[in-house]
Backbone as JSON Lines, residues from 0, in Angstrom:
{"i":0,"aa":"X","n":[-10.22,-8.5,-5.63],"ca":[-9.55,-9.6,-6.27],"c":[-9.12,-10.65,-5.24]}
{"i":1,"aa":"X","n":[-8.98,-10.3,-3.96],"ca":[-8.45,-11.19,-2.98],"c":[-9.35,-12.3,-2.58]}
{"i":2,"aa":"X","n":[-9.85,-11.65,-2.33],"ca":[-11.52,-12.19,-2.1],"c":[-11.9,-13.42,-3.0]}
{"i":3,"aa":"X","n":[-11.86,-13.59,-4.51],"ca":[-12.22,-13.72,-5.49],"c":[-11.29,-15.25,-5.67]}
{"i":4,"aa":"X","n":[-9.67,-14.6,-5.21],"ca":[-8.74,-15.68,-4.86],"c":[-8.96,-16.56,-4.31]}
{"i":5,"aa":"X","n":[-9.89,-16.24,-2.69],"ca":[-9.75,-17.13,-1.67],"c":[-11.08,-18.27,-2.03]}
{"i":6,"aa":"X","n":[-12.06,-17.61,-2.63],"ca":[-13.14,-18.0,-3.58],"c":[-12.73,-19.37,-4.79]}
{"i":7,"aa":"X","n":[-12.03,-19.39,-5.16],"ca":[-11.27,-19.99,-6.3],"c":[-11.1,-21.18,-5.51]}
{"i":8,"aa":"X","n":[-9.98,-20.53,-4.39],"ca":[-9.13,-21.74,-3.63],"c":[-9.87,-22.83,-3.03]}
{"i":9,"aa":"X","n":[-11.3,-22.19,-2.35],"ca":[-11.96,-23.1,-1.29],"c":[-13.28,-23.69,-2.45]}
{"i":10,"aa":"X","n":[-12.93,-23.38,-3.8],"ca":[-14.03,-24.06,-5.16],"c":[-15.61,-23.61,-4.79]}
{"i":11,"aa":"X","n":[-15.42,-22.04,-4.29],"ca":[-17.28,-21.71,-4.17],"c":[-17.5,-20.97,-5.95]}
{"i":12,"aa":"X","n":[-19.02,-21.37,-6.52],"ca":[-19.19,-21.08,-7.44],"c":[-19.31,-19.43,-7.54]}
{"i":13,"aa":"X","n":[-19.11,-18.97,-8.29],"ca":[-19.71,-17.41,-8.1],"c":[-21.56,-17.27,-7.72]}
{"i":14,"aa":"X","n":[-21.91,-18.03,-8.26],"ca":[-23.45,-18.06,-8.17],"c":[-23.68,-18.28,-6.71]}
{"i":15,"aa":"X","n":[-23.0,-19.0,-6.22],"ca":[-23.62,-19.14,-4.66],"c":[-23.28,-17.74,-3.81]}
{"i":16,"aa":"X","n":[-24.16,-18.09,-2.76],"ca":[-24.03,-16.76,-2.02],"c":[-23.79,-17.32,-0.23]}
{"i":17,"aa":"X","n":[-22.3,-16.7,-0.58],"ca":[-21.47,-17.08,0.62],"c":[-21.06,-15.84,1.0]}
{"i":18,"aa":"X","n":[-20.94,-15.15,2.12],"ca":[-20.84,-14.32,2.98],"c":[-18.97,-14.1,2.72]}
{"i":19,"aa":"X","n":[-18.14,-13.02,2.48],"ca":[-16.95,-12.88,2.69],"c":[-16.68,-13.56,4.18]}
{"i":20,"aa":"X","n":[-17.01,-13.04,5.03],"ca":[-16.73,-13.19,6.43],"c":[-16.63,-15.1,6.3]}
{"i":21,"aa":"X","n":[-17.71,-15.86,5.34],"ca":[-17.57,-17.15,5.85],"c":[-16.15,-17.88,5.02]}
{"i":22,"aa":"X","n":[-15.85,-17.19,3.85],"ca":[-15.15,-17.51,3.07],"c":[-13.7,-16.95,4.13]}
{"i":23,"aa":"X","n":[-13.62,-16.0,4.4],"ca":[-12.54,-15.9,4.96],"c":[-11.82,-16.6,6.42]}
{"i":24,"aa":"X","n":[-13.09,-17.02,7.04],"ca":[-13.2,-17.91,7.93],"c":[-12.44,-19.1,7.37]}
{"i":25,"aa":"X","n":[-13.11,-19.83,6.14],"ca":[-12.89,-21.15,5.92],"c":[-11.27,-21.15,5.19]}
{"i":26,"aa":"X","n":[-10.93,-20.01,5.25],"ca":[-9.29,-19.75,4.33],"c":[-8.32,-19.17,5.63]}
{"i":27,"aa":"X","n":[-9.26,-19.44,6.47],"ca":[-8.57,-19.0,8.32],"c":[-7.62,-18.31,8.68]}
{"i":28,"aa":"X","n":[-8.88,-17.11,8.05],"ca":[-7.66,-15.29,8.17],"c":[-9.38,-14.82,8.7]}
{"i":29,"aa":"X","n":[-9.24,-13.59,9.42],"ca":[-9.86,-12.54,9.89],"c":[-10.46,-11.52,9.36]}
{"i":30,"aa":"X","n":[-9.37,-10.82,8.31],"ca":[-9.59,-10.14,7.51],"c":[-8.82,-10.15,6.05]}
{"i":31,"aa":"X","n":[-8.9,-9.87,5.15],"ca":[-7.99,-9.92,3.56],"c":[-6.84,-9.03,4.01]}
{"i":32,"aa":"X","n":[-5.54,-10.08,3.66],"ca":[-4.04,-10.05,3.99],"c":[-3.28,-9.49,3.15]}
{"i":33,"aa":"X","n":[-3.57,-9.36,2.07],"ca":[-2.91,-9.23,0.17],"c":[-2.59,-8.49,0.1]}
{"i":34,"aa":"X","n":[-3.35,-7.73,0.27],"ca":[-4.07,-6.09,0.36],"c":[-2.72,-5.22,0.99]}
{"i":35,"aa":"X","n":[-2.69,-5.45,2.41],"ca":[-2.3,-4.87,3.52],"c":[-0.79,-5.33,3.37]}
{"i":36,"aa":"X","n":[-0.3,-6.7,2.94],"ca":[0.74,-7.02,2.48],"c":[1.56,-6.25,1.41]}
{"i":37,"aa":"X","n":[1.32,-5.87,0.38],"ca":[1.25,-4.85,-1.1],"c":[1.49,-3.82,-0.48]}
{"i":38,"aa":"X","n":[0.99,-3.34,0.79],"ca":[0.94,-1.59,0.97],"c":[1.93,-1.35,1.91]}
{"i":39,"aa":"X","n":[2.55,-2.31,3.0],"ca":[3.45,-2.58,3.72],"c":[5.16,-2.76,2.93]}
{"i":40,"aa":"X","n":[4.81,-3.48,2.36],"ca":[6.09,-3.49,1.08],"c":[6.36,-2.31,0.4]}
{"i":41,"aa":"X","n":[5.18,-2.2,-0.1],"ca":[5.53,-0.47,-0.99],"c":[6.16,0.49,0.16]}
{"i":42,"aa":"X","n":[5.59,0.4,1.05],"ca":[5.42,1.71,1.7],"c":[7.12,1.37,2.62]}
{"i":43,"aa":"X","n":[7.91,0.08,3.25],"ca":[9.06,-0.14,3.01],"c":[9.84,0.08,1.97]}
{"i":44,"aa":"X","n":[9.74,0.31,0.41],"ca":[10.53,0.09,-0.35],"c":[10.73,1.68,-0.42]}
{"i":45,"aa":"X","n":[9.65,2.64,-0.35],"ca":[9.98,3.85,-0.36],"c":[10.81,4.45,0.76]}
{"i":46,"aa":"X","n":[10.52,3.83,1.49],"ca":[11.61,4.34,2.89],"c":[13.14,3.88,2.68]}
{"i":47,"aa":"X","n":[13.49,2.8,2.31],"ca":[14.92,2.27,1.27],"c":[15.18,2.75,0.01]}
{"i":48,"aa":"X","n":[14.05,3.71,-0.63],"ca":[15.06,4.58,-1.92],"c":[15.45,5.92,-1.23]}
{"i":49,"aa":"X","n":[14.13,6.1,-0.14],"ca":[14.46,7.47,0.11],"c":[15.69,7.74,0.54]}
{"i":50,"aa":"X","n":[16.14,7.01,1.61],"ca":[17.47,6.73,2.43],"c":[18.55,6.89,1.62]}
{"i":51,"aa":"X","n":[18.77,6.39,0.2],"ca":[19.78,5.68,-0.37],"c":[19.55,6.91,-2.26]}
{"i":52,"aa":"X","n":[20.8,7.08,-2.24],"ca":[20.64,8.24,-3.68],"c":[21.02,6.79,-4.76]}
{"i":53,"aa":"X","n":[20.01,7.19,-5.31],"ca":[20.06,6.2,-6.71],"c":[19.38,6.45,-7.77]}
{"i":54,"aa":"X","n":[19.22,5.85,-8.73],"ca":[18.4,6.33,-9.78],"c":[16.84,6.72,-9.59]}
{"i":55,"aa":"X","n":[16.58,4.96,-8.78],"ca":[15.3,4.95,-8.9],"c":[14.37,6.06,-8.13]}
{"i":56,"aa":"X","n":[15.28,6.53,-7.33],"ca":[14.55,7.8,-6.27],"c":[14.66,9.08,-7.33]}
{"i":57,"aa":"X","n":[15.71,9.24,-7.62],"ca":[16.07,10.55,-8.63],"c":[14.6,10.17,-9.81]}
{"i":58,"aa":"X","n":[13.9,9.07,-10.51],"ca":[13.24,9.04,-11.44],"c":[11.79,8.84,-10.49]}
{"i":59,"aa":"X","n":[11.83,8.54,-9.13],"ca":[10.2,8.81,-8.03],"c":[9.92,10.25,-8.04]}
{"i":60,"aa":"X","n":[10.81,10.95,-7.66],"ca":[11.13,12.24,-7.41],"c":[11.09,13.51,-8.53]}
{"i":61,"aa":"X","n":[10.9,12.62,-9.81],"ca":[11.45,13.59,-10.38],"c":[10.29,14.14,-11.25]}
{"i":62,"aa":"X","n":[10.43,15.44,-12.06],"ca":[8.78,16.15,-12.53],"c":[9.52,16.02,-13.92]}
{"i":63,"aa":"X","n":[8.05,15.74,-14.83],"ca":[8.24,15.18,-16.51],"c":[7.75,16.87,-16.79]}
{"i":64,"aa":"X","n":[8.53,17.21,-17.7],"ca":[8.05,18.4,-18.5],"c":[6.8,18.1,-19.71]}
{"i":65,"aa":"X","n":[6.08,18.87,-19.89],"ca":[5.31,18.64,-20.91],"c":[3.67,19.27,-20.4]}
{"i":66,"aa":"X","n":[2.91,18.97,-21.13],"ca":[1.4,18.84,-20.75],"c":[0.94,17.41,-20.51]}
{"i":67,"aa":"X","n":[0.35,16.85,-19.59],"ca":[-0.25,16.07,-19.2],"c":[-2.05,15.68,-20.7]}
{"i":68,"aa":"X","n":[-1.89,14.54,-20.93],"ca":[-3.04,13.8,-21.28],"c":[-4.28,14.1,-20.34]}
{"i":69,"aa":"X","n":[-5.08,14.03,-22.32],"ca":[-6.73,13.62,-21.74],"c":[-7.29,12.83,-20.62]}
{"i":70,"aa":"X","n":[-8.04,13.26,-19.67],"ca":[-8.84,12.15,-18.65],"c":[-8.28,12.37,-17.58]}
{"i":71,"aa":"X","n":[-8.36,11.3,-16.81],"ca":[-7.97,11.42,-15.08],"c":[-6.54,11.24,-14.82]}
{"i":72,"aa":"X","n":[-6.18,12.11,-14.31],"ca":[-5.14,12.26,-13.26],"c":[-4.5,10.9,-13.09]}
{"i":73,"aa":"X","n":[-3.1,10.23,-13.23],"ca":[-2.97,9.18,-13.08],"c":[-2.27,9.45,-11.57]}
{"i":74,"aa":"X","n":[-2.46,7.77,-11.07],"ca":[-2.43,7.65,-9.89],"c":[-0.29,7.57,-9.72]}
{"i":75,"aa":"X","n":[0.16,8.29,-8.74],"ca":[1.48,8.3,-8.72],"c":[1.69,7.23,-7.16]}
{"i":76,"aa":"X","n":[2.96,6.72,-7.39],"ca":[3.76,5.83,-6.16],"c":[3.54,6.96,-4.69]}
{"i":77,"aa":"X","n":[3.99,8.48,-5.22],"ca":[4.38,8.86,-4.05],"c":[2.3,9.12,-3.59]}
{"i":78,"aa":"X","n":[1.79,9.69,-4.24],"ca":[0.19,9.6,-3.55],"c":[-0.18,8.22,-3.24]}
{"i":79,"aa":"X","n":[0.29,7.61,-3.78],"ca":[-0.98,5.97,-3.04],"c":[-0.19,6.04,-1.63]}
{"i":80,"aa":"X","n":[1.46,6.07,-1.52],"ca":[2.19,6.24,-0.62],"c":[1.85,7.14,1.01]}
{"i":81,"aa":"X","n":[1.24,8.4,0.39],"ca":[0.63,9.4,1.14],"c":[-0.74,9.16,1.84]}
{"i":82,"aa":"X","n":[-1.85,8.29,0.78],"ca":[-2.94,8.17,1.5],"c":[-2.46,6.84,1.96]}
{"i":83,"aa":"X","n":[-1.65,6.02,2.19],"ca":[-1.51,4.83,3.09],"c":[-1.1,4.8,4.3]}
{"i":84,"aa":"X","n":[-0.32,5.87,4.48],"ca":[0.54,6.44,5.59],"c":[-0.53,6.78,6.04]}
{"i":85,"aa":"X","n":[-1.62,8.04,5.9],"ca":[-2.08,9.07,6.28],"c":[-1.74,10.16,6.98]}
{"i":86,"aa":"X","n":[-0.32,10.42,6.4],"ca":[0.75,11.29,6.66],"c":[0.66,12.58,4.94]}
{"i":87,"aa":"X","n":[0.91,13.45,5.79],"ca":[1.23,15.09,4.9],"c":[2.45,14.5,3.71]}
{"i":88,"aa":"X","n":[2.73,14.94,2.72],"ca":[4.16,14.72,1.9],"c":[5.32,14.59,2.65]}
{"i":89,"aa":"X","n":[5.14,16.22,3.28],"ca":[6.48,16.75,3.97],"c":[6.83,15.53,5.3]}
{"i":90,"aa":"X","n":[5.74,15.06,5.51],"ca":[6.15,14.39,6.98],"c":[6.6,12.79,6.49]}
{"i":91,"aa":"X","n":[5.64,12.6,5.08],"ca":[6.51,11.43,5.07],"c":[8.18,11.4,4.83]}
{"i":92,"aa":"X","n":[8.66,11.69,3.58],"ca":[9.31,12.31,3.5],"c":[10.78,12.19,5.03]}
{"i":93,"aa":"X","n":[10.0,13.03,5.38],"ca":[11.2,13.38,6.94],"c":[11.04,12.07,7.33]}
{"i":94,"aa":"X","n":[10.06,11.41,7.25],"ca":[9.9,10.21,8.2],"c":[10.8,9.29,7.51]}
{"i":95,"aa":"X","n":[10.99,8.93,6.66],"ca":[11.28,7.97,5.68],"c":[13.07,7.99,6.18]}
{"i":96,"aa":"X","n":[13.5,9.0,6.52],"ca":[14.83,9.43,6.19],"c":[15.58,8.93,7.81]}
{"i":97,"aa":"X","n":[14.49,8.76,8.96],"ca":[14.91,7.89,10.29],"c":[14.3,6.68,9.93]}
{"i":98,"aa":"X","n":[14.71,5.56,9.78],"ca":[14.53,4.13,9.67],"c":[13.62,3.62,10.85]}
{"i":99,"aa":"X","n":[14.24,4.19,12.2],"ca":[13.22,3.2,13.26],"c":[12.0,4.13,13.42]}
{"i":100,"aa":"X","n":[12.3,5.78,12.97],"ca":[10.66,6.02,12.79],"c":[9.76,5.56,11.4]}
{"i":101,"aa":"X","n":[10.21,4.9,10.71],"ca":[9.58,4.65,9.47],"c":[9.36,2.94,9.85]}
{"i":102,"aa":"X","n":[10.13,2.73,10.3],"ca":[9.41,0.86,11.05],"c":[8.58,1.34,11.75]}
{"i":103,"aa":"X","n":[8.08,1.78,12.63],"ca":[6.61,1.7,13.19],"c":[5.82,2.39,12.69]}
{"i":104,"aa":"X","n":[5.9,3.19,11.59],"ca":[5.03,3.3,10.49],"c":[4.47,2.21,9.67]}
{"i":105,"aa":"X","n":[5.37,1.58,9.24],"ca":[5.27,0.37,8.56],"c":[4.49,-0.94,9.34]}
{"i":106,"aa":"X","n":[5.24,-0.87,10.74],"ca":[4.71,-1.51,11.62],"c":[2.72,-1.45,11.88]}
{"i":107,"aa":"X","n":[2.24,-0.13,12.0],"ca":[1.33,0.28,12.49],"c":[-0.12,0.41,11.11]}
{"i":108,"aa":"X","n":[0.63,-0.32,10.02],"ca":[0.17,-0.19,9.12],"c":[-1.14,-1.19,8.81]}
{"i":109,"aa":"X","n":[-2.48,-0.53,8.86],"ca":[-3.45,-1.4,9.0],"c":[-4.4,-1.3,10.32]}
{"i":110,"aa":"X","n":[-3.29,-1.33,11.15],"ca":[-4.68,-1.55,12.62],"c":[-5.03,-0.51,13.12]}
{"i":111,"aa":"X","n":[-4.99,0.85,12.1],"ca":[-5.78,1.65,12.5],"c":[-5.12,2.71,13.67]}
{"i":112,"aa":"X","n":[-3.89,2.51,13.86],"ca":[-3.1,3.72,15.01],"c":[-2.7,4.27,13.84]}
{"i":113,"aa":"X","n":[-3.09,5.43,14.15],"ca":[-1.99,7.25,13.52],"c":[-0.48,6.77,14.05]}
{"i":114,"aa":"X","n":[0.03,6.96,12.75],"ca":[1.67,6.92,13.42],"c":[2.44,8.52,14.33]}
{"i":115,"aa":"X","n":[2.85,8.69,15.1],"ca":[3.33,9.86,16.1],"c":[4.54,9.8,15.71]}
């Protein structure tokens, strides 16, 4: 969709065939920002419920009784959370709960360093 945005902005038709790389060039970014922006935020906002007892953590946290619906598995906050990190549950979790180790998590988010 980002892509599609930057497409819009700089008025290329869909029919033409323009290279991402040139489109992103001409919108003078490197790589798609949106993206990485969205997952940086989330992945801050969970480290500020975790910290802090409130509802909204008590209702992240919390397991629905029942049987689960037909079809696929829906996607939860705390898994998109997990494969963004590329951290275990348990470690996010712990991590979340020291602030300056959860900033260079946050920090490191994208360019490809394992957070330590």
């Amino acid at each position: 969709m980002e892509m599609w945005i930057y497409r819009r902005m700089q008025r290329i038709p869909w029919k033409e065939k323009v290279t991402n790389k040139k489109v992103l060039e001409s919108v003078g970014l490197q790589r798609p920002e949106l993206l990485l922006t969205i997952q940086r935020r989330k992945i801050k906002y969970y480290g500020h419920l975790r910290r802090h007892d409130s509802i909204q953590k008590r209702i992240l946290e919390g397991k629905i009784d029942g049987r689960r619906g037909i079809g696929r598995k829906r996607q939860t906050m705390l898994g998109n959370i997990q494969e963004t990190s590329q951290m275990k549950m348990c470690e996010v979790c712990e991590t979340a709960l020291d602030r300056r180790r959860w900033r260079t998590v946050t920090a490191h988010l994208g360019d490809g360093m394992a957070p330590s």
